[in-house]
C-alpha positions in Angstrom: 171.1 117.2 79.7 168.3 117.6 82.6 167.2 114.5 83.8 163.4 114.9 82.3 164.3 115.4 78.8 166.5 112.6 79.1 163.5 110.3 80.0 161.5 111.8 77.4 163.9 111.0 74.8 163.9 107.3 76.0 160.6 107.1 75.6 161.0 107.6 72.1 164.6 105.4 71.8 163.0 102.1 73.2 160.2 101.9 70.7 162.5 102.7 67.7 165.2 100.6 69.1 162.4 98.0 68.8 160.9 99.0 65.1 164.1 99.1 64.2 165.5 95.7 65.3 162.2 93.9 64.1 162.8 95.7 60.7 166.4 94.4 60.1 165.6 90.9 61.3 162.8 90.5 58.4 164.8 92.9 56.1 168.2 90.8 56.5 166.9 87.3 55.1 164.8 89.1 52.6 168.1 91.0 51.4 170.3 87.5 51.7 167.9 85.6 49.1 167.6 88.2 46.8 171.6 88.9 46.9 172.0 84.8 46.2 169.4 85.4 43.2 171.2 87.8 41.8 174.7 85.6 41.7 173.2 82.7 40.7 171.2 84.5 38.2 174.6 86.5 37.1 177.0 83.2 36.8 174.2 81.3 34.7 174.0 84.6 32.5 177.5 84.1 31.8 177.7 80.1 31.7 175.5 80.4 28.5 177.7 83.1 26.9 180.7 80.6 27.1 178.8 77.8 26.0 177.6 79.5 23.4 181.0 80.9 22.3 182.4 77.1 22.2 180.0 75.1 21.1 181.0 75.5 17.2 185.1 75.1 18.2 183.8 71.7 20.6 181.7 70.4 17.5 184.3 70.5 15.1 187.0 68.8 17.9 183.9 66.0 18.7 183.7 65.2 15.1 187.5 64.9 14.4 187.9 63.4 18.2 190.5 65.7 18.5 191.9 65.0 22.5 194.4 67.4 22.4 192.8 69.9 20.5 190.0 69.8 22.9 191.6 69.6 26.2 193.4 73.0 25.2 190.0 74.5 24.6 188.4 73.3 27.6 191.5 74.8 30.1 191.6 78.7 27.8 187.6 78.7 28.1 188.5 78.1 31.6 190.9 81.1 31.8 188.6 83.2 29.2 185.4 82.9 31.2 186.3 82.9 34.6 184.8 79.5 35.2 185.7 76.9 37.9 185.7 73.5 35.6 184.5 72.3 32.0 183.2 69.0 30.9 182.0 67.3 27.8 180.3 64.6 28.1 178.9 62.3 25.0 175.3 61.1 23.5 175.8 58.3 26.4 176.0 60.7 29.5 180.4 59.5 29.3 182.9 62.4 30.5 184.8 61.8 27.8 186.8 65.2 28.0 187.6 67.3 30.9 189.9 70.6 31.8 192.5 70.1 34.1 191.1 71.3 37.2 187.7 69.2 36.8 186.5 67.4 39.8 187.1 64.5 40.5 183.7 63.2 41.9 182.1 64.7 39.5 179.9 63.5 36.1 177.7 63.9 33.7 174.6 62.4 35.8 175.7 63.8 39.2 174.1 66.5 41.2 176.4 70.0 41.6 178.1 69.1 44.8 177.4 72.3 47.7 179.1 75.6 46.4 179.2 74.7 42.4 176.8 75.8 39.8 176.6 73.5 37.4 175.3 74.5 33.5 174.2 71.9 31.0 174.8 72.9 27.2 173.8 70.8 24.2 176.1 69.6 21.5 173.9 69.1 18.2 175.2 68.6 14.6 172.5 68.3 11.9 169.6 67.5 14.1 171.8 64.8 15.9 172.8 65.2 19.8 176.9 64.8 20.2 176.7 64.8 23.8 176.8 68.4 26.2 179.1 70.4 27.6 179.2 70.8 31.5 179.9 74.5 32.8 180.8 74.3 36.6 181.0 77.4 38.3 182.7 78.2 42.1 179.3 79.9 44.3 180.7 80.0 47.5 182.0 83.2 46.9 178.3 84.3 46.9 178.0 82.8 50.9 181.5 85.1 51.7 180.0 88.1 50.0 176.4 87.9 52.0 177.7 87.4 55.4 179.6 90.9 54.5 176.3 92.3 53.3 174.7 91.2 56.4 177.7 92.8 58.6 177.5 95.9 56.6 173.8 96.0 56.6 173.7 95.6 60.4 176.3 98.1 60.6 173.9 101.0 58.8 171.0 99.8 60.9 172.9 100.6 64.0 174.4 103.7 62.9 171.1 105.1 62.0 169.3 103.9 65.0 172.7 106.3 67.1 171.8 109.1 64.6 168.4 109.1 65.4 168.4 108.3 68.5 171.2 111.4 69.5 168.5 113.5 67.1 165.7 112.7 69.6 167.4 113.4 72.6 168.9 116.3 71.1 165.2 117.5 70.0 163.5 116.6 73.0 166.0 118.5 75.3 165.6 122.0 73.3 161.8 121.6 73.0 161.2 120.5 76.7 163.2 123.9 77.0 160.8 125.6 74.3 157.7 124.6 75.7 158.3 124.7 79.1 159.0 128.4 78.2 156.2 129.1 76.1 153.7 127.7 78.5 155.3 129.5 81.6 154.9 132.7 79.3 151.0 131.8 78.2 150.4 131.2 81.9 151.2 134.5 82.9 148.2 136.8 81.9 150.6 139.9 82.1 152.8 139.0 79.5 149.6 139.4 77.1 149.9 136.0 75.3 147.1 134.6 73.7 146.0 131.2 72.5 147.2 132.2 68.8 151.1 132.5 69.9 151.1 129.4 71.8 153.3 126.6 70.2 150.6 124.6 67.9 151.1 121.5 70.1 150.0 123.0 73.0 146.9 125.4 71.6 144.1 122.6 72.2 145.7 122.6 76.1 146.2 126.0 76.9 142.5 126.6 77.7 142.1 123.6 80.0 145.4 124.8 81.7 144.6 128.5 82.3 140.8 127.5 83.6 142.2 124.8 86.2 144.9 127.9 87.3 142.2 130.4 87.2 139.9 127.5 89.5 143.0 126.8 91.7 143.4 130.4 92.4 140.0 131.1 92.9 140.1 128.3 95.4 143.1 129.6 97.3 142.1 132.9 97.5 138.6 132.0 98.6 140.7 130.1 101.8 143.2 132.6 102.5 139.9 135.5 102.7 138.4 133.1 105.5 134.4 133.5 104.4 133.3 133.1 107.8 135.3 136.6 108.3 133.6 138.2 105.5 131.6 141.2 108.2 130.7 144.7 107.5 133.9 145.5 109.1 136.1 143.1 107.1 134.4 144.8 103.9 135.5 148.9 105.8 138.9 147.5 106.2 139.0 146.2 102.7 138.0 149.5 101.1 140.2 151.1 103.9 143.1 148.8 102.5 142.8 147.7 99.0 140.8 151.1 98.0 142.4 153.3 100.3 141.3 157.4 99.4 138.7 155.8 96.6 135.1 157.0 96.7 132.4 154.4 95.6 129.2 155.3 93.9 126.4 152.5 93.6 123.6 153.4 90.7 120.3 151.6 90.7 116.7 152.5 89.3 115.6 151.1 92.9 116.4 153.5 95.9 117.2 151.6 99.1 115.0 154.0 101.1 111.4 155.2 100.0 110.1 158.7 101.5 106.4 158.7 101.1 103.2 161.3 102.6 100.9 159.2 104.7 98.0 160.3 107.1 100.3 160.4 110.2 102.9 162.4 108.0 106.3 161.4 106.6 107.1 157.8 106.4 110.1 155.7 105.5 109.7 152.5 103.6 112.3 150.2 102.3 111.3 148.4 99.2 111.1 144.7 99.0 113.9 143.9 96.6 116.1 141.4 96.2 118.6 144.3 94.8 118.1 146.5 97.6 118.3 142.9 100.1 122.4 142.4 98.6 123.3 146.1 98.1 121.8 148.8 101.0 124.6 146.4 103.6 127.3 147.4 101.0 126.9 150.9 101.3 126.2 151.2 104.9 130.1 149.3 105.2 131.3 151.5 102.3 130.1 155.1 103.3 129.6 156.1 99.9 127.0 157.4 97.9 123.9 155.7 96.0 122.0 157.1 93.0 118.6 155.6 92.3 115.5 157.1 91.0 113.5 158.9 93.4 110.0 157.7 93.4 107.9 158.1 96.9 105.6 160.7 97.0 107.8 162.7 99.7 111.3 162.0 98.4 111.5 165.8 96.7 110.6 167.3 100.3 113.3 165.3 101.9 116.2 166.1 99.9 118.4 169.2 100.2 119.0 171.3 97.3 121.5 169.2 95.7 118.6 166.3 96.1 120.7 164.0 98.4 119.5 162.9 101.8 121.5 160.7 104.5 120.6 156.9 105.0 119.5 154.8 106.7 117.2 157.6 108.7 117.6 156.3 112.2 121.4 155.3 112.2 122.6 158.0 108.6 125.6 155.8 107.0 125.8 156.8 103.6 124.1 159.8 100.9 121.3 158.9 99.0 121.1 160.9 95.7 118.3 160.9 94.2 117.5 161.4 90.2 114.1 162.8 88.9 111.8 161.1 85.8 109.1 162.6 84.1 106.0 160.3 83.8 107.2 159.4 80.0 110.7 159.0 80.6 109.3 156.2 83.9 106.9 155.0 81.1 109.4 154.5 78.1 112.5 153.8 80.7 111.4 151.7 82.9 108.0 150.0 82.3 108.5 150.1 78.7 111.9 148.9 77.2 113.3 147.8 80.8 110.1 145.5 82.3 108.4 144.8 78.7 111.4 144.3 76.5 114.8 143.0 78.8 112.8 141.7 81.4 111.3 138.7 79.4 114.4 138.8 76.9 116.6 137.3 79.7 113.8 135.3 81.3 112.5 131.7 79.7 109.2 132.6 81.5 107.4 132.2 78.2 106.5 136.1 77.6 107.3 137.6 74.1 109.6 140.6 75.0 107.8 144.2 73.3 110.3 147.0 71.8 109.1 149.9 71.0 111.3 153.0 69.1 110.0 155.4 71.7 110.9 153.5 74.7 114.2 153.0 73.5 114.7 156.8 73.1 113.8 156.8 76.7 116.2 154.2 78.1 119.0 156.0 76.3 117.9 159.6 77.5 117.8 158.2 81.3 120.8 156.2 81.0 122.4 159.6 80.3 120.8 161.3 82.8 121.9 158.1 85.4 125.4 158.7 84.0 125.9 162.9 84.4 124.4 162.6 88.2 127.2 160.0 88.1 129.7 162.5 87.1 128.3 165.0 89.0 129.0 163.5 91.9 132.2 161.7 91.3 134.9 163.9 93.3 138.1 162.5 91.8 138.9 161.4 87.8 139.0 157.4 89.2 136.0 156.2 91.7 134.9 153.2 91.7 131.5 153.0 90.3 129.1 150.0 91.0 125.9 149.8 88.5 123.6 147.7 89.3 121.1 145.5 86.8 119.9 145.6 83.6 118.5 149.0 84.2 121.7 150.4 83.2 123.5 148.7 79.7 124.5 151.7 78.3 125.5 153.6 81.5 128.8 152.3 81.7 130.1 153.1 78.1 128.6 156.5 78.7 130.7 157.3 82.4 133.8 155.9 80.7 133.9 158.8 77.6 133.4 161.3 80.5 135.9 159.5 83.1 138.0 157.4 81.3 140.1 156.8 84.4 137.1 155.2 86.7 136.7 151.9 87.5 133.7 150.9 86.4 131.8 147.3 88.1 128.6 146.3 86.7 126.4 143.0 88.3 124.0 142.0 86.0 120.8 140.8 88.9 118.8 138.9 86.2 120.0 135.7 83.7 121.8 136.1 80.5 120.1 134.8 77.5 121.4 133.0 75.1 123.1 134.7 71.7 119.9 133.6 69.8 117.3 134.7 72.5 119.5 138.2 72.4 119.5 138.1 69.3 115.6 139.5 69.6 116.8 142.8 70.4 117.1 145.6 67.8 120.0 147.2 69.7 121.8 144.6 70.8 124.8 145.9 69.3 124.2 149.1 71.4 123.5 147.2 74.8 127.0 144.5 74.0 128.9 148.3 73.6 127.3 149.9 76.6 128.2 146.7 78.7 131.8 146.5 77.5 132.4 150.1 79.1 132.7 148.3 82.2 136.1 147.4 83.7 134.3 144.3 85.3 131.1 142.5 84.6 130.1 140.3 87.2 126.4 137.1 86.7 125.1 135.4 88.9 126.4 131.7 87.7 129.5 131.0 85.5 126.9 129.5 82.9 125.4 133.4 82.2 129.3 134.5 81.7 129.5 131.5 78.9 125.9 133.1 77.7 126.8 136.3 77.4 130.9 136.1 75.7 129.0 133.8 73.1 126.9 136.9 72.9 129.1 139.6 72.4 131.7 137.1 70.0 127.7 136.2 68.0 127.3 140.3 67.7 130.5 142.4 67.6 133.6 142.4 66.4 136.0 141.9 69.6 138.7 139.6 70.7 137.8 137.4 73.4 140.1 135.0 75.6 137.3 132.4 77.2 139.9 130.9 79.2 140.9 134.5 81.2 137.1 135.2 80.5 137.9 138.8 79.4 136.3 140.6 76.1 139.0 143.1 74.5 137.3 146.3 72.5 137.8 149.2 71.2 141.3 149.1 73.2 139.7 148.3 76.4 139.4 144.9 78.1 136.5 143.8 80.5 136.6 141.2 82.7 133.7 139.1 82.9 132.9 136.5 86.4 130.6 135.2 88.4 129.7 136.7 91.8 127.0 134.3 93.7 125.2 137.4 95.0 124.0 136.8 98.8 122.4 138.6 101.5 123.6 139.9 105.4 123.4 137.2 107.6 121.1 138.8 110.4 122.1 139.7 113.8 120.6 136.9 116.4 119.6 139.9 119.0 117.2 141.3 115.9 115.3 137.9 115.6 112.2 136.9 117.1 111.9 133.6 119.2 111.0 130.8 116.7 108.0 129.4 119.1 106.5 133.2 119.2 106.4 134.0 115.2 105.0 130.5 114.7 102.1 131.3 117.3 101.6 134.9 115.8 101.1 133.8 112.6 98.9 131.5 113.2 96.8 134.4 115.4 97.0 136.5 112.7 95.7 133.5 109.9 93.0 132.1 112.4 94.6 128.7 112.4 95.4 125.8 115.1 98.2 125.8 116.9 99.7 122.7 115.4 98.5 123.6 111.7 100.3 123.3 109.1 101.7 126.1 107.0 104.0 126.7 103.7 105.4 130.5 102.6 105.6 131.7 99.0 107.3 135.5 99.0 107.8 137.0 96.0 107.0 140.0 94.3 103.7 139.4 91.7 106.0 138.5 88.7 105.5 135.9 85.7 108.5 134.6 86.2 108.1 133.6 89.7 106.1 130.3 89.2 103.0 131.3 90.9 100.7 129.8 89.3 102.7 126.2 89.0 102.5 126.9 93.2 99.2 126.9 93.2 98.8 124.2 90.7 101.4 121.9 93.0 99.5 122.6 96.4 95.9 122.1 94.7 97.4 118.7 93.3 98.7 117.7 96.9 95.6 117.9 98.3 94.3 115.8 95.3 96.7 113.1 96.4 96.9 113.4 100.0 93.1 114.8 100.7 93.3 113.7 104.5 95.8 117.2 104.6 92.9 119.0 104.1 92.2 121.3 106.6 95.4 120.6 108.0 98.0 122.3 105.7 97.7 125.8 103.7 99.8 127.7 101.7 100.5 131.7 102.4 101.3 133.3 99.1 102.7 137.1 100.2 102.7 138.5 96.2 104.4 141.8 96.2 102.3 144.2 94.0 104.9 145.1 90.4 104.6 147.0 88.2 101.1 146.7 88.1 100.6 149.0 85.2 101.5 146.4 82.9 99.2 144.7 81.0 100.7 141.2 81.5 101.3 141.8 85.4 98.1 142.6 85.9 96.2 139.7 83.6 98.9 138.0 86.4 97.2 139.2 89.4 93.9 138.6 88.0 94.6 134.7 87.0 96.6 134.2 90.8 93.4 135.4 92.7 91.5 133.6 90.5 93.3 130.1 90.5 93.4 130.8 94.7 89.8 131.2 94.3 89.1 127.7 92.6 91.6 125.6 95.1 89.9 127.0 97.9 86.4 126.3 96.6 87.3 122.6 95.0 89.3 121.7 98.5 86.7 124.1 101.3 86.7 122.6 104.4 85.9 124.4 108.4 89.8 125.2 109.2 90.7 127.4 107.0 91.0 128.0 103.0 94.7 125.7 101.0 95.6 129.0 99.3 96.2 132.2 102.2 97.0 134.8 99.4 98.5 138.5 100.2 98.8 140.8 97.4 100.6 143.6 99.7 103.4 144.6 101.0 105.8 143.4 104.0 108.0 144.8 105.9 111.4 143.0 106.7 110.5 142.4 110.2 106.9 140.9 109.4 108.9 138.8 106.5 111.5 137.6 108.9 108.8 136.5 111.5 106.9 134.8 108.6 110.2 132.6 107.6 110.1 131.6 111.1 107.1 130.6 111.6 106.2 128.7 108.5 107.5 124.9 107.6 108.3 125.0 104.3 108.9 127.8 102.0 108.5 127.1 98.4 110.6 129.2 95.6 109.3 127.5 92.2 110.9 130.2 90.1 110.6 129.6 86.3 113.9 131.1 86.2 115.5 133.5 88.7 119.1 135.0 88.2 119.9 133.9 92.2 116.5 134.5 94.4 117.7 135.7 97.8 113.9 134.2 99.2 115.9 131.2 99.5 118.6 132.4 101.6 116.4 134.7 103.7 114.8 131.6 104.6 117.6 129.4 105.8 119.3 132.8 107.7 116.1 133.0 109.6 116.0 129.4 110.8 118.5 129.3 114.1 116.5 127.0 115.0 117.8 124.7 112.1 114.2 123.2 111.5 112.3 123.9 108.3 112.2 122.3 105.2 113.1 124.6 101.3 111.6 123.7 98.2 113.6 125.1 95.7 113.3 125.9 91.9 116.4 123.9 89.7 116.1 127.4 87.7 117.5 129.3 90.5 120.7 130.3 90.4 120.5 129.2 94.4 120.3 125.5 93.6 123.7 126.0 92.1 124.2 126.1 95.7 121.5 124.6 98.1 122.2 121.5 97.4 120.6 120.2 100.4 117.2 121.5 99.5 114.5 119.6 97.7 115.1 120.5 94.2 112.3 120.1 91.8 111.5 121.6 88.2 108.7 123.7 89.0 106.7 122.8 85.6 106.4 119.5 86.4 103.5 119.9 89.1 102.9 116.2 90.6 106.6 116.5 91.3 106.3 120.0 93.0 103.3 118.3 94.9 105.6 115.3 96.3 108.2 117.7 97.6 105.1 119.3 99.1 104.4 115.7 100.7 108.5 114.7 101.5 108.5 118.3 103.2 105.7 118.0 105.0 106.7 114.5 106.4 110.4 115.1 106.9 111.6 113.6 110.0 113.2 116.2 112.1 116.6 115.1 112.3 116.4 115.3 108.5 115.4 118.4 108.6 118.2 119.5 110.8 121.1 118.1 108.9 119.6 119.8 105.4 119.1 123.1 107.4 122.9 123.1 109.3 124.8 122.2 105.7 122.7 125.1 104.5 122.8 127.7 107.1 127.2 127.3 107.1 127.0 127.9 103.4 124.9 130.9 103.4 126.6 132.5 106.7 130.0 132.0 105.0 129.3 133.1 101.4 127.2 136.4 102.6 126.9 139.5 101.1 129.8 141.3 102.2 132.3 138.6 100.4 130.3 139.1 97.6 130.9 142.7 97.5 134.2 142.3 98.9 135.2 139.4 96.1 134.6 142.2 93.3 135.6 145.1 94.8 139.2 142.8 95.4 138.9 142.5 91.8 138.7 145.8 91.2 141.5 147.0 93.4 143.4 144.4 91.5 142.6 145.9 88.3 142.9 149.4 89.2 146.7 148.8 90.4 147.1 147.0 87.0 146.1 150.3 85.9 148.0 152.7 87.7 151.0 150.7 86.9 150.8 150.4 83.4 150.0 154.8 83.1 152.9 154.7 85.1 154.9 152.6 82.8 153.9 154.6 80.0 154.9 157.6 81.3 157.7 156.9 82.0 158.1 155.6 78.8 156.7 158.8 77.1 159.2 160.9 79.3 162.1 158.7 78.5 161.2 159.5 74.6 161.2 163.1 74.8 164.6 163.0 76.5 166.1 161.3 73.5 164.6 163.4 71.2 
């Protein structure tokens, strides 16, 4: 027997060698006295039969004071019943008879010497006593016949406790075997065991086992990729390596590059999105091709027939493809069920999602349109195709009925709601089905993955393993993880000097030299907390008024879909609330509120980050928010201080920012203070931890973490078609 079932089993022989020890040594005694009963009770039973059987015969001999006759009753009663002695004794309490083997010591008024029972039976003729006769009975029989009991008992006791014991050593050797086998087989996701055939004793620990696995792997694998390796040419070699021969096509609604007529001709503008931030680097590594909606007023007169054009323009890395909307479809599509209805679905920013038939119809008829210029330019029956936000749920279920073979990644850029926020939707069972075309489904935080498998187990009928996070339907299994998305950690050469941006923005503002200045950047969203900003800097000033003309905010608010009506009742309460600040806190320096409704480029941005002190995300609830990160990647010079939103998916990871919750403004304000007033070395520390973390997890591992995943899973692939062709093959040949 192996030595750990063996140590097992005496875990279980000590304590029932115990239970079973204390139970005999109460049971024995317990058994003894209740054995002794029964004799005694037994021989005095019989005692009154004999007297009773002689007492007429004894009468008639008292009467006639027959000796003889007597004396010859007494010795055959003796014989007849079995008894030790008899006696009769008279009115007085005199022996005056006896049987021949009476005792000598004893008499009618003596006690029953140890070992004798001694019965009394009355002798009465006509109402008149006679005298009684004396029964003595031999009881030491009864102290033989329990020690045997006790022997035998103890004997069974120990013979059960060898039974059972050899039984539990037995049973814990084959099921140490059993389980040891069944876990090994549940622990190994390609044996395609669930929960439901694990042994019943192990179902409530299966779960916990595969997630600390699936955590210990992640962990190794996150080592053995070195993340401060993680470069644009780590991620070629990775394609060249793990995708070797596999084209890759990224669809967005957002094209990386923007072609639009100005007065000095043709210009190129990249948009300022957080989408574009994680995924133009990508593609300039990958060389693939990217499909996005073409929306600058020159992008049809820069394409070639088959509407592509070659990116970046200065240094061409990769094909832009470009897709064409009417005016409706943009208006149902995009503005309508994609910006008024997801949008605030997935956001807690406190906006009532709008759905509308008609802008459904539109955001299937694009989706479709997204999905045949997918096809179209898919060269083989297998690419890898990378969709991108929540543009695009029913694009993936819609490439996989046209190329079932394709491997299909999906990042989903904004949170994911709970099932009863979802639940809003009227086609949330078309979305869940569009999702779960994808081979891989990748959130920001493992807390949307929880949100959304609760979703899809609320809405459809699927079978779901939380612990390998993986959704099986209709035959096909997505995987769902998180993927912290990131952005390129910039080149040092492309960086202006710290001491230069910090005295050209202050040029540019009108300020002093040693003024004080915070950064908002955002685009002009509800859901980016400008307002609660505002609110937080205006109450600052309340608290600390001698920072009046001394500190200012600069609020750059990208112009969004400014169409909308509650985007642009945004824009007018932001320029109003600036308004107020600036009038309730005037002074001669310059105005607490420096707002921007425009555009900036990346180069102006950058120079902004590194001239400010503080830069303040107070998102109401942002699936990452790369702000944050472009920050921190800007500061080489390791000074600056981040005020950052707790519902960011960023906090989940700058710990060493001052987190605040962005409703509660006096606390927004005191971070305002603490960053204001943070000691340098402080600042250093907070900014180093920061800047290590953001350099190491960039961009390219995040791309290159799920495109690993994907080579995995296409090779899982491959092997099993080649598995079952083989198996096919095997079955024609025996038929």
């Amino acid at each position: 027997m192996p030595l750990r079932p063996f140590q097992l089993s005496l875990r279980f022989i000590f304590p029932l060698a115990a239970v079973l020890g204390l139970f005999a040594l109460a049971l024995l005694p317990l058994v003894d006295d209740l054995t002794r009963r029964w004799f005694l009770r037994d021989l005095d039973t019989r005692s009154q039969m004999v007297a009773a059987s002689m007492r007429e015969p004894a009468l008639d001999y008292l009467t006639l004071q027959d000796a003889e006759g007597m004396r010859s009753l007494l010795d055959r009663s003796v014989r007849e019943g079995r008894l030790h002695a008899l006696g009769v004794c008279d009115a007085t309490d005199k022996l005056i008879y006896r049987s021949s083997n009476f005792p000598a010591q004893l008499s009618c008024d003596t006690r029953a010497p140890k070992g004798m029972l001694i019965t009394e039976s009355a002798l009465e003729q006509d109402g008149v006593s006679l005298g009684k006769l004396l029964l003595a009975q031999d009881t030491s029989f009864i102290d033989r016949r329990s020690t045997e009991f006790r022997y035998y008992l103890s004997a069974v006791f120990l013979l059960m406790f060898l039974v059972i014991s050899a039984l539990g050593a037995w049973i814990a050797h084959w099921s140490w075997l059993g389980w040891v086998s069944s876990l090994k087989n549940l622990l190994r996701r390609e044996t395609g065991s669930t929960v439901a055939n694990a042994p019943p004793e192990f179902r409530p620990l299966v779960g916990d086992l595969r997630a600390m696995l699936r955590e210990m792997n992640i962990e190794r694998r996150s080592e053995q990729s070195s993340p401060q390796a993680w470069t644009p040419e780590k991620l070629r070699s990775l394609l060249h390596d793990e995708l070797a021969g596999d084209e890759v096509l990224v669809v967005s609604n957002r094209e990386p590059y923007i072609h639009e007529q100005s007065e000095h001709g043709i210009v190129v503008r990249r948009p300022a999105s957080g989408l574009v931030t994680a995924v133009e680097p990508v593609m300039r590594a990958c060389s693939g091709t990217w499909i996005a909606h073409g929306s600058g007023s020159a992008d049809r007169v820069t394409v070639d027939a088959n509407d592509r054009v070659r990116v970046p323009p200065k240094k061409p890395a990769y094909t832009l493809r470009r897709v064409w909307l009417t005016v409706e479809e943009e208006e149902g599509y995009y503005y309508g069920f994609s910006n008024e209805g997801l949008w605030p679905l997935c956001h807690m920013a406190h906006v009532r999602p709008v759905f509308r038939t008609s802008d459904w119809e539109q955001y299937v008829e694009v989706n479709q349109r997204f999905a045949e210029a997918v096809v179209a330019e898919a060269h083989t029956d297998d690419p890898v195709v990378l969709v991108q936000d929540y543009h695009f749920a029913l694009l993936p279920r819609m490439v996989r009925e046209r190329l079932p073979k394709a491997t299909i990644i999906m990042f989903w850029h904004i949170p994911w709601p709970n099932p009863e926020s979802f639940g809003i939707c009227p086609w949330r069972e078309e979305l869940l089905q569009g999702l779960l075309g994808n081979t891989l489904l990748g959130f920001h935080t493992p807390f949307h993955c929880k949100n959304f498998l609760e979703t899809v187990d609320r809405y459809l009928e699927t079978r779901i393993e939380h612990e390998a996070s993986t959704i099986s339907y209709g035959g096909e299994l997505t995987q769902v993880e998180p993927y912290p998305i990131s952005i390129a950690w910039p080149e040092q050469e492309s960086a202006g000097d710290v001491a230069l941006c910090r005295r050209e923005m202050r040029d540019e503002l009108r300020l002093p030299a040693m003024y004080r200045l915070g950064l908002g950047v955002d685009r002009l969203d509800y859901t980016k907390g400008i307002v609660e900003r505002f609110q937080a800097v205006d109450r600052l000033l309340e608290m600390y008024p001698d920072l009046v003309g001394r500190f200012s905010l600069l609020q750059i608010a990208a112009p969004s879909r400014s169409s909308l009506d509650e985007y642009q009742n945004l824009e007018t309460r932001v320029r109003k609330l600036a308004l107020e600040i600036n009038q309730r806190h005037v002074n001669l320096v310059a105005p607490p509120i420096l707002l921007r409704v425009e555009h900036y480029d990346a180069e102006r941005l950058a120079c902004c980050y590194r001239g400010c002190d503080v830069c303040v995300v107070t998102s109401l609830h942002d699936g990452m928010n790369l702000v944050a990160k472009e920050f921190i990647a800007s500061r080489d010079d390791e000074l600056g201080v981040l005020i950052l939103s707790q519902f960011t998916g960023a906090a989940r990871e700058l710990h060493e920012a001052l987190i605040i919750n962005p409703y509660h403004i006096e606390q927004g304000a005191q971070a305002l203070y603490r960053a204001l007033t943070m000691p340098e070395p402080e600042q250093r520390e907070r900014m180093r931890s920061m800047r290590q973390l953001v350099r190491d997890f960039n961009v390219y591992r995040w791309a290159g973490r799920m495109l690993l995943d994907a080579a995995r899973l296409r090779r899982r692939q491959r092997v099993s078609e080649k598995i079952s062709s083989h198996s096919h093959r095997g079955l024609r040949r025996v038929l």
